[in-house]
N, C-alpha and C positions, 0 to 999 in steps of 0.2 A: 674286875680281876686285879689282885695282888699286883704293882709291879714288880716286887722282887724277885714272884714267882713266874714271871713270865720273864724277867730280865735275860738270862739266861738262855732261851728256847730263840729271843730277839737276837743278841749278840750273834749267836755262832750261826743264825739265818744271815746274818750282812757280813761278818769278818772270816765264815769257813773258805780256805783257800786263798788267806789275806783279800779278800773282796771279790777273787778273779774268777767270778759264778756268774755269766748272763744273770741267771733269777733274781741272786741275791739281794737281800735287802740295801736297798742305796739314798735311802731318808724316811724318817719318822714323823710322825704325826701325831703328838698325843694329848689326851685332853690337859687344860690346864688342872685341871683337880688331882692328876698323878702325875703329872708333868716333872716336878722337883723331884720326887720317890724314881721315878723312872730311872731322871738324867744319870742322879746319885747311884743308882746300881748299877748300873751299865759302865759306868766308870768305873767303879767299882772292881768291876769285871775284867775290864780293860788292863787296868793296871795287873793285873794279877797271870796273866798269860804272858805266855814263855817265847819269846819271838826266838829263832835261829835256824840252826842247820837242821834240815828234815831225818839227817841221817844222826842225830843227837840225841841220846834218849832226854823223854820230858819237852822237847820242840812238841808246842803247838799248832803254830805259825811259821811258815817259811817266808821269802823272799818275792817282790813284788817281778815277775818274770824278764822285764828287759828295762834296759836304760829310759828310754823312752817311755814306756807306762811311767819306770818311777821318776821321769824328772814332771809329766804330764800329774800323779796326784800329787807329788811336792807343790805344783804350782797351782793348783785348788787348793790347797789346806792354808798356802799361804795367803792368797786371795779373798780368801775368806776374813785369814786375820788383819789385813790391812782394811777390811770389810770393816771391822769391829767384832769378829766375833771370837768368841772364849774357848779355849780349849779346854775342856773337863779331865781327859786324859790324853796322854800322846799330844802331837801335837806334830811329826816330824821325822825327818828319816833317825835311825839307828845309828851310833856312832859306829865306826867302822867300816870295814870293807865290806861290799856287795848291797843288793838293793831292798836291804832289809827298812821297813818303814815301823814304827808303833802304831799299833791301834787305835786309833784317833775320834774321841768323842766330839764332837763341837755343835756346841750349842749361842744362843746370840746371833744367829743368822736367820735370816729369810729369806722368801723366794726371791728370784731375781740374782741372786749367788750361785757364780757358776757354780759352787759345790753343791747344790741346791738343783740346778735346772740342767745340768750335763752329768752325765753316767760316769762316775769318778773310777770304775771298776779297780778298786785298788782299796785298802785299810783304814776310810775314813768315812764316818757316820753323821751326818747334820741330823740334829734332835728338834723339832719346832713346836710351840704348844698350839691350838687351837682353842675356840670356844664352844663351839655348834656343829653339827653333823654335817650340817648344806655348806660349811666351811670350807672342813675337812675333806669331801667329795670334792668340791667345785678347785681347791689347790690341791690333792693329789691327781686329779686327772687334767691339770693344765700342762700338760709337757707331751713333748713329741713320744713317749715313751711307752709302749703298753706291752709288756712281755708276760709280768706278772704281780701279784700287789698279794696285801692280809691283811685281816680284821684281826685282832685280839680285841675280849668281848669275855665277860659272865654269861653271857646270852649266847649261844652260839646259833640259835638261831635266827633271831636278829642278826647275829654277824654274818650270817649267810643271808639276809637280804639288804646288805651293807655292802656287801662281796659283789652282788650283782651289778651294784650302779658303779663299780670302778670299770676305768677301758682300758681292760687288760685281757690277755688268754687267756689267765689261770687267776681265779680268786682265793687265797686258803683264808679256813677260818682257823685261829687258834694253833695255826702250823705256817710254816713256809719253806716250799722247795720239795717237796715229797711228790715222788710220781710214781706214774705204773704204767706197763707194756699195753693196758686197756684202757687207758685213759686219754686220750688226746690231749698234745700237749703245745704250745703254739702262740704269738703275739699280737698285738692290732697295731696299728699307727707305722712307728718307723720298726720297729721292734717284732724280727724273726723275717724267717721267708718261709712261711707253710706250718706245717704241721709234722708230728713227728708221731707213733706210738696208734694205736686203736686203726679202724677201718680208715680214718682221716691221712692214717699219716701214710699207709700203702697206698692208698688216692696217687700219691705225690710220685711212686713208681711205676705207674702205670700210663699209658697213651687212650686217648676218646679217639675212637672212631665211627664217623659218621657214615652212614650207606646209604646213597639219594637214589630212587627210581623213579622216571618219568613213568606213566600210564598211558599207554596208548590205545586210547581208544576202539574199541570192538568195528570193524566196516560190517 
């Protein structure tokens, strides 16, 4: 698959609502043979949206929601760079007032990087390249984390048995974030409490009730 044609479809799956989407994408994986092509668009990208006030025509991006979230991704993105790793775009909060952050590409990082192994839920992207598939599987399903995950793939069917071996509730292929009232929707590991949506998630409104009867014997 193109990355430039996917670049796009990636970004606003991890930076819509400056990061603050349970689903959202929160680290990439991509092979080294489009690795460069990738990072380079997606920065690309980055740089070119509109961070400000929601009530602004042309605001893309608004504000990381409280002090707290944004002093928590300032202190991953920094972590990272004292890590050694590169900021492609962004890199930092927003001069100015309120908790406005940039879009933040970073790449030059590995696993083991908080920005990397803890849920940054906030406007910044670690980009990592792989070599192998048994790789790529075995580091993105090493974290406490399984809400949701995606294959991008030429192949989409192969992406969907790609989709299977991640531990997560939702695999998209070729998409991320898209639901529906029939679909069930839901996490594994640390990630969600139940289910939401389709016959699974009314499950979750309802009470079991058991009804025991002894048999008494015929005299």
């Amino acid at each position: 698959m193109d990355p430039a044609k996917v670049a796009g479809k990636l970004f606003w799956s991890a930076f819509y609502n400056s990061g603050q989407v349970c689903m959202a994408i929160k680290r990439v994986y991509a092979h080294q043979k489009v690795y460069k092509q990738l990072v380079a668009a997606l920065a690309d990208q980055a740089r070119q949206v509109k961070v400000g006030d929601g009530l602004r025509d042309g605001t893309q991006l608004g504000p990381i929601n409280n002090r707290m979230q944004f002093e928590r991704v300032t202190s991953l993105v920094e972590d990272a760079r004292k890590s050694g790793a590169r900021m492609e775009a962004g890199g930092g909060p927003r001069s100015g007032p309120g908790y406005f952050f940039e879009p933040t590409i970073v790449t030059e990082v590995s696993d083991g990087t908080r920005l990397v192994d803890e849920e940054q839920f906030g406007p910044a992207l670690p980009i990592m390249p792989f070599q192998d598939l048994d790789e790529a599987l075995t580091r993105a399903n090493a974290t406490h984390y399984g809400l949701s995950g995606s294959v991008w793939t030429a192949d989409p069917g192969r992406g969907a048995e790609i989709a299977s071996k991640l531990d997560c509730g939702t695999g998209w292929v070729n998409e991320h974030g898209s639901l529906d009232w029939d679909v069930p929707f839901g996490g594994a590991k640390w990630s969600g409490i139940g289910y939401e949506f389709d016959a699974l998630g009314l499950e979750s409104y309802t009470q079991a009730q058991v009804i025991q009867i002894a048999k008494v014997a015929a005299k």
